[in-house]
N, C-alpha and C positions, 0 to 999 in steps of 0.2 A: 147359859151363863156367858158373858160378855167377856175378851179378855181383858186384862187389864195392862197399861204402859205407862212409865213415866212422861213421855213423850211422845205424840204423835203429831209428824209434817206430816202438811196438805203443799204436796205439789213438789218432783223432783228435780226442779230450778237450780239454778247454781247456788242460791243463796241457804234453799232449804237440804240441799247433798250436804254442805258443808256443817251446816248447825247438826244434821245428822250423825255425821263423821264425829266431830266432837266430841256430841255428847254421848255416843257411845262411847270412846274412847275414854272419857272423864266417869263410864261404869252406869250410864242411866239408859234404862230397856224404852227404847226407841223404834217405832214404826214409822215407816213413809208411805204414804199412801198416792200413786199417780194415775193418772186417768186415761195416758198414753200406755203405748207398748214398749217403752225406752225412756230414761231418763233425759234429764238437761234442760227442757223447756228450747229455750234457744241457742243452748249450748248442743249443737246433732249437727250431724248430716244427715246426705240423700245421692242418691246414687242415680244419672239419667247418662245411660246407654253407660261408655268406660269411663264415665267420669264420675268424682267423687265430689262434692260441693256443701262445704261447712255453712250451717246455715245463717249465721248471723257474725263468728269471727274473725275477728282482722290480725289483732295484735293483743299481748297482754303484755306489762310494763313489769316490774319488780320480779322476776325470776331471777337471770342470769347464775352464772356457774363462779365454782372455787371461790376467790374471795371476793368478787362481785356479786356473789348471792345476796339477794334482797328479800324484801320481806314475804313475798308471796312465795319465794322457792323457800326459804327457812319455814313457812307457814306447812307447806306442801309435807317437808322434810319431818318435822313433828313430829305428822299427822300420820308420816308412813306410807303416804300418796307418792305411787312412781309413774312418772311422763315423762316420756322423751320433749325437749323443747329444743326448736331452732332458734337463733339467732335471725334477725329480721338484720340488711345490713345498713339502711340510714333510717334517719326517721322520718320523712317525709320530705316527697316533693310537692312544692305551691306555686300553683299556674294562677293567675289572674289574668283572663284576655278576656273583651270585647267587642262585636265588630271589629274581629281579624287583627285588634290591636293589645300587643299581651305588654300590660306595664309590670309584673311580677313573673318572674320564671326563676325559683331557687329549690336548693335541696340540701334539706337540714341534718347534720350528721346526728348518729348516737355518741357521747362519751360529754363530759363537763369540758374539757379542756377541747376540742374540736367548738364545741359550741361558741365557746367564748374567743376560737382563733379564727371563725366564720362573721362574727359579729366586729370583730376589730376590722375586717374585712370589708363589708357592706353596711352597719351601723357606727365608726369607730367613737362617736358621742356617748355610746348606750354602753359601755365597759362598766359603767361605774350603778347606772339603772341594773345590768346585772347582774352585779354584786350583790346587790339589794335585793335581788327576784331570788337568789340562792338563801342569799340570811333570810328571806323571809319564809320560802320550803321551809326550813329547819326550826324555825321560832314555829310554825303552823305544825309542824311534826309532834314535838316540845309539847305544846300548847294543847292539843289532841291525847299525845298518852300520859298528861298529866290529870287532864279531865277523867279520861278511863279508870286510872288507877284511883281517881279518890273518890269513883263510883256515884258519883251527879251529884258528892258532899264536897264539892271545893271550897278549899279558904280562897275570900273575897283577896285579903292581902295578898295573899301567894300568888295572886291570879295580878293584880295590880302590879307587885314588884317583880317578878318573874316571867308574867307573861301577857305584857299588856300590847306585844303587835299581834299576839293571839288574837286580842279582846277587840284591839281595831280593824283587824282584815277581816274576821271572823262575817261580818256585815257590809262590805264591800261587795262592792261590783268587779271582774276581772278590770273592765276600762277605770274605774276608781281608782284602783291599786293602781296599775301601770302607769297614770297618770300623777299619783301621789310620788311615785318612786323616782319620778321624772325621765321614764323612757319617752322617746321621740314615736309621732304616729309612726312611721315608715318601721319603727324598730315593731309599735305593737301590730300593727297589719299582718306581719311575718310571723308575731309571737301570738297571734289570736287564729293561726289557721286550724287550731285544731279544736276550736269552737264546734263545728260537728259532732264530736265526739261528745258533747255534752246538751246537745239540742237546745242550746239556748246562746244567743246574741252574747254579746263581751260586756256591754251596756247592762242587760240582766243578770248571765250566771256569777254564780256566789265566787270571789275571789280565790279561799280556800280549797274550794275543790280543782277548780282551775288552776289554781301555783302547783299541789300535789300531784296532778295529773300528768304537767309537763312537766315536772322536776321528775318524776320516776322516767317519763322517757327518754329524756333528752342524758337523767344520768346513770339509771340503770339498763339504758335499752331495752327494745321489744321481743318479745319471741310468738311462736305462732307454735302448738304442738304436734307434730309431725304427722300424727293419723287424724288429723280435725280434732274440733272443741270435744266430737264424742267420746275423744280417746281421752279427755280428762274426764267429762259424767262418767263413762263407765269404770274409769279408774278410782273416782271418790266412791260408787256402789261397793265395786269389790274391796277396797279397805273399808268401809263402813261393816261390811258386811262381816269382814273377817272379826272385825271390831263387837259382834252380837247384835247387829241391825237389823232389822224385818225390812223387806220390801215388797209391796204387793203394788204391780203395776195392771192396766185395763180395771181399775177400779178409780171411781168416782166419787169422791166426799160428796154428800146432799146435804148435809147437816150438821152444825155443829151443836154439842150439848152441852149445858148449862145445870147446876143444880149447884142452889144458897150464891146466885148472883155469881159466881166464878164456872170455867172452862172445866167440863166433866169428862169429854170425849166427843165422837164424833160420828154418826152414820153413814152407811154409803147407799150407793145404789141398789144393789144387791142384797140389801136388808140387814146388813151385819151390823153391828153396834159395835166398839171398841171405846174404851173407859182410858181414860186419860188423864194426870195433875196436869201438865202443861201440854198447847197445840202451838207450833209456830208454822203460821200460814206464808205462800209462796203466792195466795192469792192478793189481789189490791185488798185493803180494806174495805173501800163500799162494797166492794162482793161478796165478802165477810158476815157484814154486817147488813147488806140487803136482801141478800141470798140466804145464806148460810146457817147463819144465828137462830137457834132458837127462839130464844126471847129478845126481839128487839128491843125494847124499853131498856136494856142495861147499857145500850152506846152509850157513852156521858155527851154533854149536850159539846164540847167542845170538839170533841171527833167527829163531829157532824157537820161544824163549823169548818173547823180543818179541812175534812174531805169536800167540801164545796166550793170554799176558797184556793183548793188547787187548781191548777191546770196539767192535763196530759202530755207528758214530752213529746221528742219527733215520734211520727208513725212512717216506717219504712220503706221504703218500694224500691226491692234487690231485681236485678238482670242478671242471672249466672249461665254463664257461656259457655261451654267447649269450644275452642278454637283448634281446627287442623292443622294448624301451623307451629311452629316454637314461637315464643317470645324474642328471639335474635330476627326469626326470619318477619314477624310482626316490626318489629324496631322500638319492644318496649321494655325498659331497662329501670324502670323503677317499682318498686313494692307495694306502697302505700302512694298516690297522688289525688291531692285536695284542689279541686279544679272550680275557679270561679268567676264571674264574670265582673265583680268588683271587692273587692277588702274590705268593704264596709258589711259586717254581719249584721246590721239591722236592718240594710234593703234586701238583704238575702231571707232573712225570717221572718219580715213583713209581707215577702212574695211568695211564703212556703206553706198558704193558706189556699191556695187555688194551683190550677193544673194550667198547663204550656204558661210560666211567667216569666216575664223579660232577662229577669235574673235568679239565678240559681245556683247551688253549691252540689258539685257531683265529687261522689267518692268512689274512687278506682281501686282495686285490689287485685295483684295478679300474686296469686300463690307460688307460682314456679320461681320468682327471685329468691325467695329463702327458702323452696323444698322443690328445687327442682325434679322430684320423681314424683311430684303430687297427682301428676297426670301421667299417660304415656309417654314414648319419647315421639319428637315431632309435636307435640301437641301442646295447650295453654288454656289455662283454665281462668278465665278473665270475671271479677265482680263490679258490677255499676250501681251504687246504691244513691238516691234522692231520699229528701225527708219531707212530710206534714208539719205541719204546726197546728192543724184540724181535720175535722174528720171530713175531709173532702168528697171520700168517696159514697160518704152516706144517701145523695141525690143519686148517684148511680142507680138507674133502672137492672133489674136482674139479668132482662133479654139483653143488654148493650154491656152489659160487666167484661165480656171477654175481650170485645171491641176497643174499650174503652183501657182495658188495662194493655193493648199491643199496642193503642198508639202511643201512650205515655213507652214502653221501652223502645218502640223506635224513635220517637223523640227525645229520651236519654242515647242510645246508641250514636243517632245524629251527632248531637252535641260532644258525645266525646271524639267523635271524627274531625268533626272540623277543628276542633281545638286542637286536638295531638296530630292530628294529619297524618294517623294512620288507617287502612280501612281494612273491617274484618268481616264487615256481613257476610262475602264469601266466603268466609273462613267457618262460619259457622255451622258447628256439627251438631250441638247440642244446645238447647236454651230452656231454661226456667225461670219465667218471671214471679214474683212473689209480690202481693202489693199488699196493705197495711188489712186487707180483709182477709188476706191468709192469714197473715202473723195471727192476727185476733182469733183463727180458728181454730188456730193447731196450737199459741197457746195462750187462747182462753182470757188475753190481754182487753182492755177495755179499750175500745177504737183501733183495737191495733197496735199499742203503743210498745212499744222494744226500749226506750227509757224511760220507766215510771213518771213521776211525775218533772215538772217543768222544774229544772235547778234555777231558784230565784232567790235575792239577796234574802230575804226574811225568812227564808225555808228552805236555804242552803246544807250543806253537807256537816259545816259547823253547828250552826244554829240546832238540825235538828239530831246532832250529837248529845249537845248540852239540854237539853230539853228532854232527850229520852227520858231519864230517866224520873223527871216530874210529872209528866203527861202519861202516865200508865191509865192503859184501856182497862178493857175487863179482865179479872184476876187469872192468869195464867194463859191469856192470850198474846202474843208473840208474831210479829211480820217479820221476814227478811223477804230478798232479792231487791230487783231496781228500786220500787217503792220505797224501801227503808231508810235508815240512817244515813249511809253511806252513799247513797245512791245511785245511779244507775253502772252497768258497766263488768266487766268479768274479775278485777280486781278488787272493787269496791262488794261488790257483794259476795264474792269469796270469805272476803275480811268481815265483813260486816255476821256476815253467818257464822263464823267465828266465834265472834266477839258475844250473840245475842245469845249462842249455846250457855258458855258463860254464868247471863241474866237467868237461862232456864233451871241451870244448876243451882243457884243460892233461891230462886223458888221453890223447887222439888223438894230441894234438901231444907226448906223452912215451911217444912209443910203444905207450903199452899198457899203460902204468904208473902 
């Protein structure tokens, strides 16, 4: 005899920890089922020789302490989730140089009032465009938990008189907006370096997610949590668990079941069956639905449409270093630095389709600025990550894979030397390269991909808020992580995971309906 749960996650991602957490917590008997030997998906470490190296995070925005507590540390707080979190201390530095010619070298603080006394600074035209970038965070915040709360039944009026730059950003492009609100290029160059974080061009990603993104950084500040991203998954398992949650890892979903056209439960490798009202998967949808699904004929013809007309966000490719040196005796003194060879992000993601391209966006991460004992003493623990825009590596021959994947990290290592003009190849004690055919191995991502799908104006973060709740798939099938509403990112699908536990509850609790 099968058991039977209210709930059963596929996959213990960030987004599917948290829907778990929940909805134990909210009293619905809840399994997670993961295919690894640790939770997180891409929220882990790894350990190579004395160094410790998180494997995908940098920063998470809306924590902070006492009364700068934001949403995700009040989310955390609940929930009964305890981490330690540092403080990151600026928000970024942004290099733009050239052939040896750097027209951009700046470093953007954390706090609203630095922001706006850095911009009086070197923008002072853009004071009044950032008035505007703040009212508009807030109108988009507004506009978002208005939608939530009237559960995808908005009055049209309330939406018109109340929140109509909801209604106008909502379909914007980041460069659309900035350009409506009349900030000057020079101001958006500066305000679009964190375009990375969202794998998509200023030109394409969806406005909203982009205002909300920088607006949590720039005014909540970043934090990093002191024993790596592992030390939040395994701190959402252990309160989930205290909470009555089942978790069973080294096991494999092969199947999901279906019975009178809705979600029944789900098989695994090992032959077990488990009976199920609601599954919320941590897998993409096509793999759901290509893989997984019992009966494919119940996709509806539009999820099909959907999942074709996306495109795959960046696919990764991480350099983590141990370095024998400190960061003093190295000469590097910033946290976060967005290094590029031009300000313009569409020659940068135009050229993020092929290997060695003229121009490129490298993301530097040194952990020891906000946790200095992340490593030894004497030591540095340096990250170099590039992004895809396709599956590049799929021509790679098997015999040349390994060939092929050192000279791309010695050609990022290059690039960050000559740029910052500092040198560490002899410093190097340890290294692990990770290229987008790892990610896709370990977790199980399609090409690789570390942010779901491509954040684009018509299939933005808004967009596919307001839509959730119309576009329902098969009766008690459920996505969170990158893929979902929210979109990609450790905040966004925290929250988003959340929010979907939620939807899972007024199904459960209506039967099945």
């Amino acid at each position: 005899m099968s058991e039977k749960y209210d709930l059963i996650v596929i996959g213990a991602g960030n987004g599917g920890l948290m829907t778990a957490c929940r909805a134990s917590k909210m009293g619905l008997k809840t399994l997670v089922i993961e295919r690894h030997n640790l939770p997180g998906g891409a929220a882990s470490s790894f350990v190579r020789g004395r160094f410790e190296f998180d494997a995908s995070l940098h920063e998470i925005p809306d924590f902070g302490e006492g009364e700068k507590r934001a949403e995700l540390g009040h989310l955390f707080d609940d929930l009964g989730i305890k981490v330690e979190m540092l403080p990151i201390p600026d928000a970024f530095r942004y290099i733009v140089e050239k052939d040896g010619e750097r027209s951009i070298d700046i470093t953007f603080p954390h706090g609203k009032e630095k922001v706006y006394e850095l911009i009086r600074k070197i923008c002072p035209e853009d004071v009044e465009a950032m008035d505007k970038f703040f009212l508009a965070a807030d109108d988009m915040a507004k506009g978002l938990e208005y939608w939530g709360k009237s559960r995808g039944q908005a009055d049209p009026e309330v939406l018109k008189k109340e929140h109509g730059n909801f209604l106008k950003i909502m379909n914007m492009s980041a460069t659309e907006f900035f350009d409506a609100i009349g900030m000057s290029k020079k101001c958006q160059e500066i305000m679009g370096a964190y375009w990375p974080y969202q794998g998509a061009e200023m030109g394409t990603v969806d406005a909203s997610r982009y205002i909300l993104m920088v607006y949590g950084y720039f005014v909540n500040g970043a934090y990093a949590p002191k024993m790596r991203s592992h030390q939040l998954s395994t701190a959402i398992v252990e309160r989930a668990s205290e909470l009555g949650c089942r978790f069973l890892f080294n096991t494999e979903v092969t199947e999901v079941i279906t019975k009178k056209g809705a979600v029944a439960g789900v098989k695994t490798a090992d032959g077990r069956t488990f009976e199920a009202t609601a599954v919320a998967s941590n897998a993409f949808p096509e793999v759901v639905y290509s893989k997984l699904l019992d009966d494919k004929s119940l996709v509806p013809e539009f999820e099909l449409k959907k999942a074709n007309a996306r495109k795959y966000g960046f696919r990764a490719f991480s350099v983590y270093m141990g370095l024998d040196a400190s960061p003093e005796e190295l000469g590097i003194k910033d946290y976060t630095i967005f290094i590029s060879t031009t300000s313009d992000s569409k020659v940068i993601y135009d050229c993020s389709d092929r290997f060695h391209a003229d121009d490129y966006a490298l993301d530097v991460c040194c952990l020891n600025i906000a946790n200095p004992g992340c490593s030894p003493e004497g030591t540095t623990e340096l990250i170099l990550t590039i992004s895809y825009t396709d599956d590049v590596w799929k021509d790679v021959k098997p015999e040349d894979y390994v060939k092929v994947k050192r000279e791309v990290a010695d050609e990022v290592i290059s690039n960050f030397e000559k740029i910052m003009k500092i040198e560490i190849r002899s410093h190097i004690e340890e290294i692990e390269i990770a290229s987008p055919v790892t990610f896709a191995r370990y977790m199980a991502s399609p090409q690789g991909s570390v942010y779901g799908y491509l954040s684009d104006t018509w299939d933005g973060m808004s967009t596919r808020t307001v839509v959730a709740g119309m576009e329902r798939t098969i009766p008690g099938l459920f996505f969170v992580g990158g893929h979902s509403t929210g979109l990609s990112g450790y905040f966004p699908t925290y929250t988003t995971g959340n929010r979907t536990a939620f939807q899972i509850l007024g199904y459960v609790m209506g039967g099945g309906k």
